[in-house]
C-alpha positions in Angstrom: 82.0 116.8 107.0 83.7 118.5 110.2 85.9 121.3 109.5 89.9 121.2 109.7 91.7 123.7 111.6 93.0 126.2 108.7 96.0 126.5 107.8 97.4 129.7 106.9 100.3 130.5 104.4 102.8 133.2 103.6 104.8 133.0 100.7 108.8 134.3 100.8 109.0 137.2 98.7 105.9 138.2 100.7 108.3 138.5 104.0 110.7 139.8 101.8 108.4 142.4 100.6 106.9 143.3 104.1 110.5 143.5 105.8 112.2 145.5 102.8 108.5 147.8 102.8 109.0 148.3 107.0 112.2 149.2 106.7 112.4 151.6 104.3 109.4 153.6 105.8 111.7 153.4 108.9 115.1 154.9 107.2 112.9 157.3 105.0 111.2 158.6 108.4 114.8 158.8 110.3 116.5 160.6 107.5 113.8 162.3 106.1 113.6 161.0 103.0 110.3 161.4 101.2 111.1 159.0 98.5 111.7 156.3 100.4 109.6 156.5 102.8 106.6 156.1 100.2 107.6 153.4 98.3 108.1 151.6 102.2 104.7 152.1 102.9 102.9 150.9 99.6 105.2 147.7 99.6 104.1 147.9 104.0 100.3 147.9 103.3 100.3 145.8 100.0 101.5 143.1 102.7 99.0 144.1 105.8 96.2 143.9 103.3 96.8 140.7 102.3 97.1 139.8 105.8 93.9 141.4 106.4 92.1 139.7 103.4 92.6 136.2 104.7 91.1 136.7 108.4 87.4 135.4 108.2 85.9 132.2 108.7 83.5 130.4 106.7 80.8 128.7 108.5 80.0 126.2 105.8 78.6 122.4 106.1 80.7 120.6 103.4 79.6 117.1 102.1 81.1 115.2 99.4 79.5 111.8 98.2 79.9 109.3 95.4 77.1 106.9 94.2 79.8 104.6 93.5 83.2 104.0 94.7 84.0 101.8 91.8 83.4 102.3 88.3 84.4 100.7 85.2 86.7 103.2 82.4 84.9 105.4 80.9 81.4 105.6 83.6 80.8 107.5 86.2 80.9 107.2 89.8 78.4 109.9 90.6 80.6 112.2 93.0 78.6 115.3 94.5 79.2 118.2 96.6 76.7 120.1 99.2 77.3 122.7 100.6 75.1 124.4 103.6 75.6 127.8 104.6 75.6 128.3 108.0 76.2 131.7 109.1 74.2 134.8 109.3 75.0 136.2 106.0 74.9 135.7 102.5 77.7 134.0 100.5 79.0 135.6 97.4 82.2 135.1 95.3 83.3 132.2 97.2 85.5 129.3 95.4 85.4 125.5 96.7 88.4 123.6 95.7 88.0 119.9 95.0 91.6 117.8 94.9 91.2 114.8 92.5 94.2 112.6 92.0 96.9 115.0 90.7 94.6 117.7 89.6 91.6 119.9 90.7 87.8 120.6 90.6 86.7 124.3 91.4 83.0 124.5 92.6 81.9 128.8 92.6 79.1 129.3 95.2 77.5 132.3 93.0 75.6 133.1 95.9 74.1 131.7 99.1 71.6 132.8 101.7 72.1 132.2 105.3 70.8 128.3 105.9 70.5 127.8 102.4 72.7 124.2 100.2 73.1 123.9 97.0 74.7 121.2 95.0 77.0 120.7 93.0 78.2 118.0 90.2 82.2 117.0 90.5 83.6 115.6 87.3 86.0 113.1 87.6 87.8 112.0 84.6 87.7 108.0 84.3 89.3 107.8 80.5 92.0 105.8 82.0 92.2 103.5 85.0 93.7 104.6 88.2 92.9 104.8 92.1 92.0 108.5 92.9 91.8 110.2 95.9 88.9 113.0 95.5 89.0 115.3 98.7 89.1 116.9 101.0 87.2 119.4 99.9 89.2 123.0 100.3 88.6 127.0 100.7 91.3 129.2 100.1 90.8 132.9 100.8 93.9 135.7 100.3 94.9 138.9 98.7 94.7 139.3 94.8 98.2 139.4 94.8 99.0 136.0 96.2 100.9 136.9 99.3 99.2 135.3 101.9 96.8 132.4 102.0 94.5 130.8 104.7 92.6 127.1 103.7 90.3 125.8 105.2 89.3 121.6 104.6 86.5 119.4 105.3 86.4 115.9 105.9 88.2 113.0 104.5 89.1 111.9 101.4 87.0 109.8 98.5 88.7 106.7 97.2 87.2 105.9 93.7 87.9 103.3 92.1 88.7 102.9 87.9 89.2 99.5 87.0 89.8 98.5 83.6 87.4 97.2 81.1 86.4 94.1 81.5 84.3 90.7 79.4 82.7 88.2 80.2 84.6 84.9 80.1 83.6 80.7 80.3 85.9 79.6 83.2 85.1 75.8 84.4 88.6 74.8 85.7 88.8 71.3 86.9 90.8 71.2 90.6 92.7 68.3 91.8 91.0 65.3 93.5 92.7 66.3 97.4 89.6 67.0 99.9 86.0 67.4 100.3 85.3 70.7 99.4 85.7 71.0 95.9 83.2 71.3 92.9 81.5 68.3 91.4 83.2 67.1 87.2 80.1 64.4 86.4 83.2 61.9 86.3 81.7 58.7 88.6 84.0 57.7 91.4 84.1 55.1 93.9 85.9 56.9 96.8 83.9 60.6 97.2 81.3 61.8 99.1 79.2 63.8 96.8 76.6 61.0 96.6 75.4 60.4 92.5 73.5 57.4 91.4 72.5 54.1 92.9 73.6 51.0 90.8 73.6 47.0 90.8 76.6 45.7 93.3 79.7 44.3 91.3 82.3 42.0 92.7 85.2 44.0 94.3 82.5 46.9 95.3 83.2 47.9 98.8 80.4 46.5 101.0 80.2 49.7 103.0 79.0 51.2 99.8 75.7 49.3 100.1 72.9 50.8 100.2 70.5 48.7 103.0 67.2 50.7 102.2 67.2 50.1 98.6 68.6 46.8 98.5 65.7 45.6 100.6 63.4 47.3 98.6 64.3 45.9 95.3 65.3 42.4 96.3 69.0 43.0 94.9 72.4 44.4 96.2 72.2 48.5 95.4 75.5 50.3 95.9 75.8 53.9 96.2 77.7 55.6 93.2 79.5 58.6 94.1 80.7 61.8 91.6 83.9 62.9 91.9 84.9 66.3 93.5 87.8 68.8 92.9 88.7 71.7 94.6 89.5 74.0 91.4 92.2 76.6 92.5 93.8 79.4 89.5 96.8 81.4 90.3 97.3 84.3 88.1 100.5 85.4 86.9 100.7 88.9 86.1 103.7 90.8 84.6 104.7 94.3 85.1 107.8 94.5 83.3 107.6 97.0 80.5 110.7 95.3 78.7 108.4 92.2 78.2 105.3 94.9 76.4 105.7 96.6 72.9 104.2 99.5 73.9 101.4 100.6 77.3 98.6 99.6 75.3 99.9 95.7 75.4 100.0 95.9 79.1 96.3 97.8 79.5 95.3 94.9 77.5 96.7 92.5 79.9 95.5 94.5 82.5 91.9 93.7 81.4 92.5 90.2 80.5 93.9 89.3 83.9 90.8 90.8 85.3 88.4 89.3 83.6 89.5 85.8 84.4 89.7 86.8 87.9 86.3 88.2 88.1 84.8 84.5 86.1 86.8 82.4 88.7 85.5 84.1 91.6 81.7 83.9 90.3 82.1 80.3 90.2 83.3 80.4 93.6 86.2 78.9 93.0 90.0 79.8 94.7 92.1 82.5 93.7 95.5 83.8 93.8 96.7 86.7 91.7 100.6 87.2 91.4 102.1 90.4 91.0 105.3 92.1 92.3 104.6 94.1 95.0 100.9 93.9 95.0 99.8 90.0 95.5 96.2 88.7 96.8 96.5 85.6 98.7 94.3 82.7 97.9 90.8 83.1 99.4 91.3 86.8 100.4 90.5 87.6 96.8 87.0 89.4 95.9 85.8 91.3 93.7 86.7 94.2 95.5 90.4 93.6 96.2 90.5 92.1 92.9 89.1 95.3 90.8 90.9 97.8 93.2 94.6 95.6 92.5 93.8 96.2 88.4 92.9 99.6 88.9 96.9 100.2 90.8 98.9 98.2 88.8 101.4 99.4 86.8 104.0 99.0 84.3 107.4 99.4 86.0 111.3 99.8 84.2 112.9 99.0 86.7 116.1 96.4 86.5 115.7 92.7 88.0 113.3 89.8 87.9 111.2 91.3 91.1 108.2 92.3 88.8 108.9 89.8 85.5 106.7 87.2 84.5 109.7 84.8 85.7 110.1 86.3 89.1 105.8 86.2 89.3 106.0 82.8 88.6 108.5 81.5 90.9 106.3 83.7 93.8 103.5 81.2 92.5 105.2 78.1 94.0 105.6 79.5 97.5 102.4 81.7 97.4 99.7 79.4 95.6 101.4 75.4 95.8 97.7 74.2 95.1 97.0 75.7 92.1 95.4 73.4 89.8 95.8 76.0 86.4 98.3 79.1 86.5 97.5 81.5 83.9 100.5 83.6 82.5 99.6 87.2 81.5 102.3 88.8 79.3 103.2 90.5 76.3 104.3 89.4 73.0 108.4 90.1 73.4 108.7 87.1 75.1 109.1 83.7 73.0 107.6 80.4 72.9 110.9 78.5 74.3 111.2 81.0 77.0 107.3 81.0 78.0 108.1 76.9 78.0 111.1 77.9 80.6 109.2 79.8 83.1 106.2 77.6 83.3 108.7 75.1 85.2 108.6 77.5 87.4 104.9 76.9 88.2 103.5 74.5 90.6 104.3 70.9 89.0 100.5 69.4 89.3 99.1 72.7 87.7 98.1 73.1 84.2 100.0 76.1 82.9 98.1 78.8 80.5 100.2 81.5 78.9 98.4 84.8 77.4 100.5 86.8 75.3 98.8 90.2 75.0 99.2 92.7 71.6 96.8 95.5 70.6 95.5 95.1 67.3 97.7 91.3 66.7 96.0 88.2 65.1 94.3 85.9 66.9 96.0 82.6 67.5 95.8 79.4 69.9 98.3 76.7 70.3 99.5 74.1 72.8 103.7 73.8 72.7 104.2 70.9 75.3 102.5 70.9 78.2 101.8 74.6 77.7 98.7 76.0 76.4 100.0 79.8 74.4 97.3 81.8 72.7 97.8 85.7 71.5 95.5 88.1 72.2 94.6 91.2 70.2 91.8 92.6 71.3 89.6 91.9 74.8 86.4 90.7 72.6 89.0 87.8 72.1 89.4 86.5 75.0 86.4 83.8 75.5 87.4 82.3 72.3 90.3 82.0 73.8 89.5 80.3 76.5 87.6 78.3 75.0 90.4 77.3 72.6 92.3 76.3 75.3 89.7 73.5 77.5 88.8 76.5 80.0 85.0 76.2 80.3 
């Protein structure tokens, strides 16, 4: 890691106490006066010794590495720190300081010889999902008394990534019969080109269906039967509004449900679009990457409006994903059946609409309520039986 320029820091009072310390030694010199001339001087060197203490420059090699940049809650990503010493003598008593998220990591080099490393471990604390920012890696060195300061950095930053816990789920969603490049059903059809089966010809068969090679082979008119394709699209409708949760647990739940469906979809290769106030991932820009790194940031907001509701999500789905073949509604529990029925209008009109109401600890229960499919969810284990409850695999 190449070394930042320092930066060096003085705090007020230490001015204060260097200006007030300079200028009584002055007056007690001019008038003679003994006892203020003394305390001048301590309060004058108490400030020129911390100046003194933070001249120096360590020559250290810094490097900071993570075996993983993304890790599930609750494992670890593996982050180390090495640190080379590159000058002429030996290290003692020096403290590494290693920014993570809002807090720190301190690393104390007991003692190292000229050209020597050692390595250190950095805990980072993964108990709750979050994006965190681990580095740059920092020196401080200053007086005991905290006047003045000098830090030195190296390198960039870390991003490591804690996404929530996550299942696996059965997710077979049938797509819309609109181009070429969809996933086969097993349904025949007479108008695809994801050739099937050979069959007899039947009056009202389309002749440039027939199959020349075969039908001179067996003596008979052989028509090629096609299977039907679909391109298989899910738009994801997240919402952050912490009027529509109980309590933060509902909405870590939701958290986890959301990205466990995403994460099914996109192993069977199919489209994805995941809507979220202020944080969306357009269809076919989704991976697994974006996908775990946009659970990992999400949050639950108070704020007033429809901007991050499961309404205002929804009627983003229209404009952002029109193709969606299934829109899946993640929500909490406050909101009703009737007004669940109300926002999936919002939804594109030729998708099928899914709505997952999320509680910690609630009962288990699936049902359809018109041409919505509702199921609560208590616990993540639930969640294939969900699905499966509900026609998605």
């Amino acid at each position: 890691m190449p070394r930042r320029n320092p930066s060096a820091a003085v705090r007020p009072w230490a001015w204060w106490a260097g200006g007030t310390g300079l200028a009584a030694l002055g007056c007690g010199i001019w008038l003679g006066w003994v006892e203020l001339a003394v305390p001048g001087a301590s309060l004058l060197a108490v400030f020129l010794t911390g100046a003194l203490a933070s001249i120096g420059n360590p020559k250290l090699k810094v490097e900071l590495q993570a075996r993983h940049r993304r890790v599930a809650v609750g494992g670890d990503p593996g982050v180390s720190l090495t640190v080379t010493n590159l000058g002429t003598r030996r290290l003692t008593g020096r403290q590494l300081v290693v920014p993570i998220g809002q807090g720190n990591a301190s690393i104390r080099l007991a003692g190292l010889a000229p050209a020597a490393s050692m390595t250190a471990d950095v805990t980072v604390p993964t108990k709750r999902r979050a994006l965190l920012m681990v580095g740059p890696v920092q020196a401080v060195r200053g007086d005991p008394f905290g006047m003045v300061a000098r830090t030195w950095s190296w390198g960039e930053a870390l991003a490591v990534v804690v996404y929530p816990a996550t299942v696996r789920v059965p997710v077979s969603i049938t797509g819309l019969a609109k181009d070429i490049e969809g996933k086969p059903t097993g349904q025949p059809s007479e108008a695809d080109v994801s050739f099937h089966a050979l069959r007899d010809y039947q009056p009202g068969d389309d002749r440039r269906a027939i199959h020349w090679r075969s039908t001179a082979r067996t003596g008979r008119l052989m028509v090629r039967q096609s299977e039907d394709t679909r391109r298989a699209q899910l738009a994801l409708v997240v919402s952050q509004a912490g009027r529509e949760y109980h309590q933060a647990a509902d909405f870590e739940l939701a958290v986890s449900v959301y990205a466990s469906i995403g994460l099914a979809q996109l192993e069977n290769s199919g489209e994805l679009a995941v809507i979220a106030a202020g944080a969306r991932l357009a269809v076919n820009q989704a991976g697994p990457g974006p996908l775990l790194d946009h659970a990992a940031a999400i949050s639950l907001t108070s704020e007033p409006g429809v901007s991050h509701s499961l309404a205002g999500a929804a009627g983003l789905t229209r404009r952002e994903a029109p193709s969606a073949t299934v829109a899946v509604m993640v929500t909490g529990t406050v909101l009703e059946r009737r007004e669940l029925r109300r926002i999936a209008w919002f939804l594109p009109a030729e998708a099928t609409a899914l709505a997952l109401r999320c509680q910690a600890g609630a009962e288990l229960s699936v049902s359809q309520f018109g041409r919505l499919g509702l199921a609560t969810i208590g616990s993540l284990e639930q969640l294939p039986r969900v699905l499966r409850g509900l026609g998605m695999q």
